[in-house]
GUSEVO-175283 format. One record per residue (C-alpha): x, y, z. Coordinates in pm, 1 decimal, always signed. Example, Ala and Ser with C-alpha at 12.3 -4.5 7.8 and 13.67 -1.06 7.14 Angstrom:
<nodes>
[node [+1230.0; -450.0; +780.0]] [node [+1367.0; -106.0; +714.0]] 
</nodes>
This chain:
<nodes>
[node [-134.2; -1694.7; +517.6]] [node [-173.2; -1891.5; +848.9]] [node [-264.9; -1592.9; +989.9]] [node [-546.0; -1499.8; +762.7]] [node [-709.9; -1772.1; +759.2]] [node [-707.2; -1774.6; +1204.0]] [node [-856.4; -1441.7; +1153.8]] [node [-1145.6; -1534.3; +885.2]] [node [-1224.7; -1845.3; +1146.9]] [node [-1209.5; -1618.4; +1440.8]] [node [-1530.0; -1369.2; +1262.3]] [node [-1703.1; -1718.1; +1192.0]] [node [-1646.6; -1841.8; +1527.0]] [node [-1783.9; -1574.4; +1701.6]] [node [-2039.2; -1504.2; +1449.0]] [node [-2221.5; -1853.3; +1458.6]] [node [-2192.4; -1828.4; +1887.4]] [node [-2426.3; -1473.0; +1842.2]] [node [-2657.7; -1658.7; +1607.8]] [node [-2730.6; -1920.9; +1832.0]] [node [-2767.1; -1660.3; +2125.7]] [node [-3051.0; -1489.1; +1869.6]] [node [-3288.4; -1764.2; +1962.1]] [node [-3278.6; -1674.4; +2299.0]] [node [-3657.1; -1513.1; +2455.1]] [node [-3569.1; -1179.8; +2526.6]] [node [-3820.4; -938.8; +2730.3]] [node [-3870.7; -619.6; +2588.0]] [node [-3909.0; -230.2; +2691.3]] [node [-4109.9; -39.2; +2584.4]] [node [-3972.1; +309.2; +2446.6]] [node [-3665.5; +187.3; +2292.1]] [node [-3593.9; +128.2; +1897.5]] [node [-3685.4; -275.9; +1773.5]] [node [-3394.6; -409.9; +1545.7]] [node [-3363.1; -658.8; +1331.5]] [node [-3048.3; -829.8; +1109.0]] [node [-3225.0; -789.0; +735.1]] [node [-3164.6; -748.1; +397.4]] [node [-3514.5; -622.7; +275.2]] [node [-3527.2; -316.1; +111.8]] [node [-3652.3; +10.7; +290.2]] [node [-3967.3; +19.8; +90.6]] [node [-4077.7; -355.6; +94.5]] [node [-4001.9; -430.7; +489.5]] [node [-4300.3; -323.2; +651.0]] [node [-4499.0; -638.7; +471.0]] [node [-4169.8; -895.4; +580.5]] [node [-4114.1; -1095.4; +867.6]] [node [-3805.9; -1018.6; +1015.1]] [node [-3548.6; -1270.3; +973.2]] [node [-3468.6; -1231.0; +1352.5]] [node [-3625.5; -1024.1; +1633.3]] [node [-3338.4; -862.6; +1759.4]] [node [-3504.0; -689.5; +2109.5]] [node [-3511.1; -356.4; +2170.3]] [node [-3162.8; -151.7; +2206.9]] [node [-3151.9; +217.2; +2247.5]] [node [-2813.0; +474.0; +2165.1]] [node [-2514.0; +400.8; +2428.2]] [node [-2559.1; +735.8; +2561.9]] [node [-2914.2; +816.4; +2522.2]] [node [-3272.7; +632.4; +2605.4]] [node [-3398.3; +893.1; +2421.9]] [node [-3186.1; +845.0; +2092.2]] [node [-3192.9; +601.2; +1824.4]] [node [-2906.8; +350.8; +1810.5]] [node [-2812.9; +457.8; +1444.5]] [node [-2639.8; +762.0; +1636.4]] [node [-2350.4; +529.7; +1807.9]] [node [-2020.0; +595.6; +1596.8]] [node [-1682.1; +584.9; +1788.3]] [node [-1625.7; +692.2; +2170.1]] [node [-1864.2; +950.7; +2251.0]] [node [-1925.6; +1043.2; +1885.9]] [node [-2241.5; +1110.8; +1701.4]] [node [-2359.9; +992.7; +1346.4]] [node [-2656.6; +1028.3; +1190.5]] [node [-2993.8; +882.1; +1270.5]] [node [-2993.8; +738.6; +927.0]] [node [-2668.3; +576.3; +905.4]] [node [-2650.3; +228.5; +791.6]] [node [-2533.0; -12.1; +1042.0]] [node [-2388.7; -291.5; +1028.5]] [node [-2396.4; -574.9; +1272.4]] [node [-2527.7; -884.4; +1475.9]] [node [-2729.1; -813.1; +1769.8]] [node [-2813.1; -1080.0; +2046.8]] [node [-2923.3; -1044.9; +2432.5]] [node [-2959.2; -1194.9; +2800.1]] [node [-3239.5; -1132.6; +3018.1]] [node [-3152.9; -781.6; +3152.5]] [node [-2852.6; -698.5; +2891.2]] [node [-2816.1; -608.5; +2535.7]] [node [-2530.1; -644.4; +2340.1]] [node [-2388.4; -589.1; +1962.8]] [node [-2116.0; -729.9; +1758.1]] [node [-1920.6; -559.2; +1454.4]] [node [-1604.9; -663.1; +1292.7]] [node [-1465.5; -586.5; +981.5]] [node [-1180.3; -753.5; +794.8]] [node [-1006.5; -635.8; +432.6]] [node [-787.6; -971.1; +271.4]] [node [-587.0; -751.2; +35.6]] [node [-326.3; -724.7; -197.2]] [node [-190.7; -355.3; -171.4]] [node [+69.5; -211.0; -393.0]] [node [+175.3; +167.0; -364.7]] [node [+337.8; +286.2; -631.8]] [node [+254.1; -12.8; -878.6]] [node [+359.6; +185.2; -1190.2]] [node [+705.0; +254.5; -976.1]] [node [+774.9; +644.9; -1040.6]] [node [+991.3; +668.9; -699.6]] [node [+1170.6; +510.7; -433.6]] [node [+936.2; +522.4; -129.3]] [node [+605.4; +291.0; -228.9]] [node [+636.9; -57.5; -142.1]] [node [+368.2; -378.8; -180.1]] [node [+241.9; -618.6; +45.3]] [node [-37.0; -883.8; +125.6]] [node [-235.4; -802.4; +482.1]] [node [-537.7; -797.0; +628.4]] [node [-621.3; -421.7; +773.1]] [node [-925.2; -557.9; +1058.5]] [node [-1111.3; -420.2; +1373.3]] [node [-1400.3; -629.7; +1561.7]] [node [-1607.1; -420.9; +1808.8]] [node [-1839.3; -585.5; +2083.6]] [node [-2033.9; -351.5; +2320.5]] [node [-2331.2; -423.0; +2565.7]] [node [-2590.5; -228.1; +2751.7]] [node [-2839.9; -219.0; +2997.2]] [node [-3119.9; -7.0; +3196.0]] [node [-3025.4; +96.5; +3532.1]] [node [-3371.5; +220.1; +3702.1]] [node [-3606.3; +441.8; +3480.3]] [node [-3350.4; +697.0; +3364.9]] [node [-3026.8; +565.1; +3382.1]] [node [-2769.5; +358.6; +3085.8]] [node [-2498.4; +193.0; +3175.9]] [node [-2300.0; +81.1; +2881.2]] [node [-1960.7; -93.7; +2809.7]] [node [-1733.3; -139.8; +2488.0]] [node [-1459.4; -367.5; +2325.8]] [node [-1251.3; -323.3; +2044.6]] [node [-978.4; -533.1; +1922.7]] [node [-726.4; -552.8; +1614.9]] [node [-538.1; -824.3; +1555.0]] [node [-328.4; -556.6; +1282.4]] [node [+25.6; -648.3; +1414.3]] [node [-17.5; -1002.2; +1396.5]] [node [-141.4; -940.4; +1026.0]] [node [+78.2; -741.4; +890.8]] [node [+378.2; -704.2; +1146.1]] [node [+523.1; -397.4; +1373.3]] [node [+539.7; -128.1; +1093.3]] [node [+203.3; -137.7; +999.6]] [node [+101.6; -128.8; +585.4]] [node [+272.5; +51.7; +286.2]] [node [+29.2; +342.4; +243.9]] [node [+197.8; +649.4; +29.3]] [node [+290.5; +1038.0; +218.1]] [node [+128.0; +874.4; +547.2]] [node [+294.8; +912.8; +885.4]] [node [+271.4; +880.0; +1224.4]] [node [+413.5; +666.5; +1532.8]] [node [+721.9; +503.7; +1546.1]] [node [+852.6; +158.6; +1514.8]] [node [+1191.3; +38.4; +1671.4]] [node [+1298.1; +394.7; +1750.8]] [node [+1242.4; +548.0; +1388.3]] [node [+941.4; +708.7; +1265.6]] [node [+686.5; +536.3; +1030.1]] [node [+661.8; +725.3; +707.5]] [node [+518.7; +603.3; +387.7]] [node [+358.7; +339.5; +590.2]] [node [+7.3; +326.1; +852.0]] [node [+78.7; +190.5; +1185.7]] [node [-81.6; -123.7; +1316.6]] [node [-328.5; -55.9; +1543.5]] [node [-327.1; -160.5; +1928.8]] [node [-475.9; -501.1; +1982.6]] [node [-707.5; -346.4; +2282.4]] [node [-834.1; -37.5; +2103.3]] [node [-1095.8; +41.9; +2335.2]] [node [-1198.5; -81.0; +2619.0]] [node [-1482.6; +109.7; +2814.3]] [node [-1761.7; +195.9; +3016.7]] [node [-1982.7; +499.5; +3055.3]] [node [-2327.1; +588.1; +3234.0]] [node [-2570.5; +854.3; +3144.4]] [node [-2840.1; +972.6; +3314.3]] [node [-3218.3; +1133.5; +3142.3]] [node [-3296.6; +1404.3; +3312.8]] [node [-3577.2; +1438.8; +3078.0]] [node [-3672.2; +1369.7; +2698.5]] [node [-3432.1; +1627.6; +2583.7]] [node [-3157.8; +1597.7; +2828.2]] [node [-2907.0; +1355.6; +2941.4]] [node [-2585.6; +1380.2; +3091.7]] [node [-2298.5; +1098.8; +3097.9]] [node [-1953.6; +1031.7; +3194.7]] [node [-1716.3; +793.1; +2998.6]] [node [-1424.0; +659.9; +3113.3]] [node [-1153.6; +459.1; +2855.2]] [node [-851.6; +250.5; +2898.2]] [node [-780.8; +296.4; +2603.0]] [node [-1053.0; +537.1; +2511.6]] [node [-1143.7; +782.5; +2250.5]] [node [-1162.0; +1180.8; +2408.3]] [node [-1424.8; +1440.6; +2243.1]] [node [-1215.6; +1495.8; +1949.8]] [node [-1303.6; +1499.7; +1583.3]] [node [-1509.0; +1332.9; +1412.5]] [node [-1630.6; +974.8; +1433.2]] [node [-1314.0; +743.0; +1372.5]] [node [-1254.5; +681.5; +996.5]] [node [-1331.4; +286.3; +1034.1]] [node [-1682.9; +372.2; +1167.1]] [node [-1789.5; +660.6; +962.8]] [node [-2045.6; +520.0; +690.9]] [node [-1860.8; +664.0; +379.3]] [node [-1542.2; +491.0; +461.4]] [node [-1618.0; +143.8; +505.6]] [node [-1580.6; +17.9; +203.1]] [node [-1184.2; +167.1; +186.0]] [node [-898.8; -31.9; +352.1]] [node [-684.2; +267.2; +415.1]] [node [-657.6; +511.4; +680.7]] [node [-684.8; +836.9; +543.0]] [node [-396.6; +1039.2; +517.8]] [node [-502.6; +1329.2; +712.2]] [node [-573.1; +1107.5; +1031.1]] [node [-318.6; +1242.3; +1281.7]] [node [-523.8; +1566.0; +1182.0]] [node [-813.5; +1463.1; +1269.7]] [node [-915.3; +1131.5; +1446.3]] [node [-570.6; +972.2; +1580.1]] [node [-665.8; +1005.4; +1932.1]] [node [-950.3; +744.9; +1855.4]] [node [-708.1; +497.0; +2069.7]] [node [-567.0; +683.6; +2407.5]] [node [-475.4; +503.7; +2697.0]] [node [-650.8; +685.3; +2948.9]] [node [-974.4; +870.1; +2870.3]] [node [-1211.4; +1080.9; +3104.1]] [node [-1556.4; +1260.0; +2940.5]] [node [-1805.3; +1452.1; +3081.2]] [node [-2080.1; +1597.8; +2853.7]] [node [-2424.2; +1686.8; +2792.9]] [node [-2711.2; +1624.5; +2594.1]] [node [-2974.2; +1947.2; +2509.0]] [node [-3206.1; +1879.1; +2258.9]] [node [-3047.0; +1817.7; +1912.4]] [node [-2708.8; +1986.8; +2068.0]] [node [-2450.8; +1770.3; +2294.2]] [node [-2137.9; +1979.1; +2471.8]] [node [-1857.4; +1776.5; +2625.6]] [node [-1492.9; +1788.4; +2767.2]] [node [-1237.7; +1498.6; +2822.5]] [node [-903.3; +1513.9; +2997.8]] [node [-633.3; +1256.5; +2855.0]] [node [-331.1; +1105.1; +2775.5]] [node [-167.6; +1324.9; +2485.2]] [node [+119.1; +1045.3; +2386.1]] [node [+16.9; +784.4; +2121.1]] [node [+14.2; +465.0; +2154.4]] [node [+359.6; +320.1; +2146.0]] [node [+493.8; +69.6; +1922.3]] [node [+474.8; -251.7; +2192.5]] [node [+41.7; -319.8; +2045.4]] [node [-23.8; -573.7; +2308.7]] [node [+61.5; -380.1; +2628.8]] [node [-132.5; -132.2; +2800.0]] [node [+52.0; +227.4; +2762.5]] [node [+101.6; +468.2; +3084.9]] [node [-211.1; +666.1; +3140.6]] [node [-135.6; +1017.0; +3167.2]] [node [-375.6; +1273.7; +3218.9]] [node [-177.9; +1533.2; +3093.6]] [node [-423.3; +1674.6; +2785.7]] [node [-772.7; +1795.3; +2721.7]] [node [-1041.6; +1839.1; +2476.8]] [node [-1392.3; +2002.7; +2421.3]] [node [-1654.5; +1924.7; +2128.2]] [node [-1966.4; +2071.0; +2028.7]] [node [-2162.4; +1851.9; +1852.1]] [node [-2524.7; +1934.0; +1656.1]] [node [-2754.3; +1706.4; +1520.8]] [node [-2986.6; +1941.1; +1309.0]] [node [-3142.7; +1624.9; +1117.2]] [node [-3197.9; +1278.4; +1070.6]] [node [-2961.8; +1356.9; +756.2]] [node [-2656.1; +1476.3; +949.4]] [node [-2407.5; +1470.9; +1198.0]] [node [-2231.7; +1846.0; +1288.1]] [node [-1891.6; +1889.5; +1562.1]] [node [-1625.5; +2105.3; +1614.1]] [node [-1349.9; +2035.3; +1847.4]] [node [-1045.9; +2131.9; +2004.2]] [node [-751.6; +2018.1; +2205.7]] [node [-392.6; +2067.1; +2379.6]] [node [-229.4; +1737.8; +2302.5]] [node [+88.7; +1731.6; +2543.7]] [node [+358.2; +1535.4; +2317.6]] [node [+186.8; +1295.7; +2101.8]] [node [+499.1; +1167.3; +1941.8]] [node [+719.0; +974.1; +2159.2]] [node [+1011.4; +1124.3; +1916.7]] [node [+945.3; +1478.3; +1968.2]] [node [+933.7; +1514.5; +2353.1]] [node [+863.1; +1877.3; +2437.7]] [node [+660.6; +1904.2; +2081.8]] [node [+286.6; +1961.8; +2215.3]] [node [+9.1; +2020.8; +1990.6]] [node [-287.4; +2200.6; +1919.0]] [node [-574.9; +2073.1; +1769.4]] [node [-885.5; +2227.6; +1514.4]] [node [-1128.5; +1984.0; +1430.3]] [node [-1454.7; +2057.2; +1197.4]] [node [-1659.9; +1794.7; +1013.4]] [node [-2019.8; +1742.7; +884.0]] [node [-2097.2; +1385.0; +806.0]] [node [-2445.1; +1298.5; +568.0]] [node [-2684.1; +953.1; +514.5]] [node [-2975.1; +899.8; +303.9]] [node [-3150.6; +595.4; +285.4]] [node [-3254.4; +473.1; -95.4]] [node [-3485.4; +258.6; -242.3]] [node [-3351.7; -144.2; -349.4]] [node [-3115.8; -165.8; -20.9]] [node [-2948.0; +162.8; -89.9]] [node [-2758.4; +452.6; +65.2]] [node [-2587.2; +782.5; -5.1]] [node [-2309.3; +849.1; +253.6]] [node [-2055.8; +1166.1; +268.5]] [node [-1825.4; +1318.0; +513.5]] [node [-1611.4; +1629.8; +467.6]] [node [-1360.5; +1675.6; +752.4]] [node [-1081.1; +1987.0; +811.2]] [node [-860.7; +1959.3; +1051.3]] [node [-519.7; +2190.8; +1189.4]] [node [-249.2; +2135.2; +1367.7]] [node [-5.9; +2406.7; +1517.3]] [node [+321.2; +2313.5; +1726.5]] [node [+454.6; +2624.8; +1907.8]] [node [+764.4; +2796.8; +1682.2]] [node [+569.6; +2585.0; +1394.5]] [node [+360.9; +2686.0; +1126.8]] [node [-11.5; +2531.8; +1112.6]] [node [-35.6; +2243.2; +884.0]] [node [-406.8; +2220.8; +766.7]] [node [-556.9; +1882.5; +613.8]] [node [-923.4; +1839.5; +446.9]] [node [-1117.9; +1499.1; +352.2]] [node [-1377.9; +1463.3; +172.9]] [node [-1552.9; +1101.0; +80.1]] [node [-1858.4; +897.0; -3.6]] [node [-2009.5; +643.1; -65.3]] [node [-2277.4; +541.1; -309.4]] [node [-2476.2; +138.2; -240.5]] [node [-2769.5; -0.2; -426.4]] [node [-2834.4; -356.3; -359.1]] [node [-2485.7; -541.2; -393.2]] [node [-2313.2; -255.2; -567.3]] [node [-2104.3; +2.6; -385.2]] [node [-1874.9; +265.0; -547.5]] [node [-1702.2; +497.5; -350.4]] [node [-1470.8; +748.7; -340.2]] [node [-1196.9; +966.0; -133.8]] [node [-981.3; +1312.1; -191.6]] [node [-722.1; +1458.2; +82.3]] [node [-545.7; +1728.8; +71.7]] [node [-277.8; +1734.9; +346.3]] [node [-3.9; +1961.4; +407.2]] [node [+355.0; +1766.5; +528.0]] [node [+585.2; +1893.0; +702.2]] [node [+1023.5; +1755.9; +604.5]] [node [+971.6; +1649.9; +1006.2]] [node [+650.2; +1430.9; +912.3]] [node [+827.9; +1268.6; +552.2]] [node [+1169.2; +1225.3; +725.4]] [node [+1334.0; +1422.6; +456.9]] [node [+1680.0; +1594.2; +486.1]] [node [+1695.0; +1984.1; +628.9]] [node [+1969.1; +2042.4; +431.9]] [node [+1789.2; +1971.4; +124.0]] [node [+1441.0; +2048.8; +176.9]] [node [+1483.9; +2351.0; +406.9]] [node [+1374.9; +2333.7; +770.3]] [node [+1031.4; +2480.7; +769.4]] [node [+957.1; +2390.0; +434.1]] [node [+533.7; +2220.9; +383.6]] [node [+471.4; +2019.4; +92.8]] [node [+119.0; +2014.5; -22.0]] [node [+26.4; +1658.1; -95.1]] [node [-328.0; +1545.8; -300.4]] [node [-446.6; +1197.4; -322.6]] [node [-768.6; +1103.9; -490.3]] [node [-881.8; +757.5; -480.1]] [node [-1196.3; +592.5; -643.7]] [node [-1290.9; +185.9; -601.7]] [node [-1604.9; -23.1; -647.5]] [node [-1708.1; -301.8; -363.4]] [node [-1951.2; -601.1; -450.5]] [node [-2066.7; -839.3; -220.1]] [node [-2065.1; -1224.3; -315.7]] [node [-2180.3; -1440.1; -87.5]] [node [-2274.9; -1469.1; +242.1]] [node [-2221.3; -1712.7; +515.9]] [node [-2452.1; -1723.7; +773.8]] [node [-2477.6; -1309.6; +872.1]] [node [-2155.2; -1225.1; +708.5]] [node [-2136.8; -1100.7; +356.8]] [node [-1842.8; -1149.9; +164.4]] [node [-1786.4; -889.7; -102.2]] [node [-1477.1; -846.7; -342.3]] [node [-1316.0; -488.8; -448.8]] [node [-1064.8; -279.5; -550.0]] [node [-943.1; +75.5; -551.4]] [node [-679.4; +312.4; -725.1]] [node [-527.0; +579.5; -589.1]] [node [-343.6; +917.8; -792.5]] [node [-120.7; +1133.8; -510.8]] [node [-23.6; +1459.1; -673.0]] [node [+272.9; +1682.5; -426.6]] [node [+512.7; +1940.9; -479.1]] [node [+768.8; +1867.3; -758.6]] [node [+1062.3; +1905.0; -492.3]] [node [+944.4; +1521.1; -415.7]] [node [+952.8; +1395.8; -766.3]] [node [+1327.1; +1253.2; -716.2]] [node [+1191.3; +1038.2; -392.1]] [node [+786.9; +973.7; -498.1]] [node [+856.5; +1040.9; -885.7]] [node [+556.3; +1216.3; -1092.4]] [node [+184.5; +1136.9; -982.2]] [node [+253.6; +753.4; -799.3]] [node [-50.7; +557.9; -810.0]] [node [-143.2; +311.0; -600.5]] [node [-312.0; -28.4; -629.8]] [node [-546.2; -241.2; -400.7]] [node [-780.3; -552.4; -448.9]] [node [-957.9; -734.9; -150.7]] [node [-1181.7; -956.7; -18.2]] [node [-1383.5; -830.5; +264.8]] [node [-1553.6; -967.7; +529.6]] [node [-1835.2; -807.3; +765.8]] [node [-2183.3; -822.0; +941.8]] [node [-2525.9; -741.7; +755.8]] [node [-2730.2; -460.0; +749.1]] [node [-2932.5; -436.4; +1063.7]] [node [-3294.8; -294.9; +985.9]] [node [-3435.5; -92.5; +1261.0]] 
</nodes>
């Protein structure tokens, strides 16, 4: 509990320093996107005052790009995303704050069918702070923080979370459970260059970083944020969001962007507050297409050279598609969706495929949202016994989770909403004896985070 409440004071701490920085003259550009921190609906803000004039703050790898676009590493969202956060400045730099924190009660497998679910109070939580700044007439330079205090929350092995896996912890293999996350999850810088209105090209370098693979992280795209969970499929898709050593190249042509990264393939170990051997040893290409203000297109690939410290000589290759969707509503509203497939295929392996698809629904104060995986797990990835289960053997595993988010109060710029979730997983009746029939699983939360920043 001590260590809840140190992380609730750390968001208000830093919160109240940006607010007083707000008040702070700030000369603007012209050409870039105005923002402001706002809770006026869409179709009545043109006749408001802003409640703060936030300056003028263009994407991190674009001066040609609305801001709206940032998601994680080199990513791209849409340009109508919501986004929430607190924006401040100094004279020649421009910076942005976003946190999010989930006080929860989680309990997988409430209705206790099997043997594997578990229960347990944490606080799943990621804060974000990123700056940038003109260099000249054409050139960005940008930087970028994350942090995650998840280890001190909720310990070494990470939350109960049903038919996930991933990572290790103390020389055994997390199953059934999401690993904490690193407490320096990114940390950044990258510069891009406009060679005209339509073209830019950039570099990004991370330690730890995020490579040109997949989608936007799960804990930045717009139709997860209301969910505490990682979703099931994410060492299909966007596990590589934390890599300790990161190198990208890429360019910007019109509404298309084409990159490459070189990396290091291992994931993170299971020491969160060290920095991990930077390796070089993987790479990665994305092609990524913008064809609206509505939505966000990629597909990626890799060669991940041993991601898991337990199975040396085990490399991987990596399929990424996704198409991510925003619409802006009427009365402080959104529609949000993403649909993500991803594949992985280990040489003398067959290809286990996993699909996502969520969203998101907000009017006002109301949010309900939604999620459905389908993953396929290998006996390697549930720790199960060969000589049962077979070798080779995949079990296809469902989960389909709906929950309903509804914000308070707020406290200076952070809202405080309240929420909870269910979960149905569905597998192959081989599992029954260890997950029993159709486990469900149980969450309720308070959550804390940043206001919707009107542009």
């Amino acid at each position: 509990m001590k260590n809840l409440l140190f992380l609730t004071g750390l968001l208000m701490s830093v919160n109240t320093y940006a607010q007083h920085e707000h008040h702070k003259p700030v000369k603007e550009d012209s050409g870039k996107m105005k923002m402001t921190n706002d809770t006026t609906p869409p179709h009545q803000h043109h006749s408001m005052q802003p409640e703060h004039d936030m300056g003028n703050m263009s994407h991190a790898f674009s001066l040609n790009l609305p801001m709206s676009r940032n998601g994680s590493g080199t990513g791209w969202l849409p340009d109508a995303s919501p986004m929430y956060g607190v924006m401040y400045h100094s004279k020649k730099w421009m910076y942005m704050l976003h946190g999010n924190i989930f006080l929860r009660y989680n309990n997988q497998d409430f209705s206790n069918k099997g043997s594997r679910g578990d229960s347990k109070f944490d606080a799943p939580n990621w804060f974000m702070f990123m700056g940038q700044r003109k260099v000249g007439d054409r050139g960005l330079v940008r930087f970028s923080a994350m942090l995650s205090l998840d280890e001190l929350i909720a310990g070494g092995s990470g939350y109960p979370l049903l038919f996930q896996s991933g990572e290790s912890y103390k020389g055994k293999p997390l199953v059934d459970r999401q690993h904490p996350h690193d407490l320096f999850s990114e940390l950044s810088v990258s510069y891009t260059y406009a060679l005209s209105k339509h073209t830019d090209v950039f570099a990004y370098l991370g330690y730890p970083g995020e490579p040109a693979l997949g989608p936007v992280a799960f804990m930045h795209r717009p139709a997860a944020l209301y969910n505490p969970d990682a979703p099931l499929s994410h060492h299909w898709t966007d596990a590589t969001h934390i890599t300790f050593g990161v190198a990208t190249a890429g360019m910007r042509l019109g509404k298309f962007k084409i990159e490459g990264s070189s990396f290091t393939g291992r994931e993170p170990d299971e020491h969160r507050y060290d920095f991990d051997k930077p390796r070089f040893d993987s790479w990665s290409g994305r092609l990524s297409y913008n064809p609206a203000n509505n939505w966000a297109l990629q597909v990626s690939h890799a060669f991940i050279k041993e991601p898991e410290p337990l199975h040396v000589n085990k490399d991987v290759n990596r399929t990424t598609a996704s198409a991510i969707y925003s619409l802006p509503l009427a009365k402080n509203g959104w529609v949000n969706a993403t649909a993500v497939w991803g594949i992985n295929k280990s040489k003398n392996h067959d290809a286990e495929n996993a699909f996502l698809l969520e969203g998101s629904w907000r009017r006002n104060k109301l949010a309900l949202y939604g999620r459905y995986e389908y993953v396929q797990k290998s006996v390697e990835e549930l720790v199960l016994d060969e000589t049962i289960y077979g070798h080779d053997a995949i079990f296809p595993v469902h989960a389909f989770t709906a929950g309903i988010h509804y914000d308070l109060l707020h406290i200076n710029k952070i809202r405080v909403a309240g929420g909870t979730q269910f979960t149905l997983y569905r597998t192959d009746e081989k599992l029954y004896s260890l997950y029993g029939k159709h486990p469900m699983a149980f969450e309720i939360y308070l959550r804390l985070y940043p206001f919707l920043m009107r542009m």
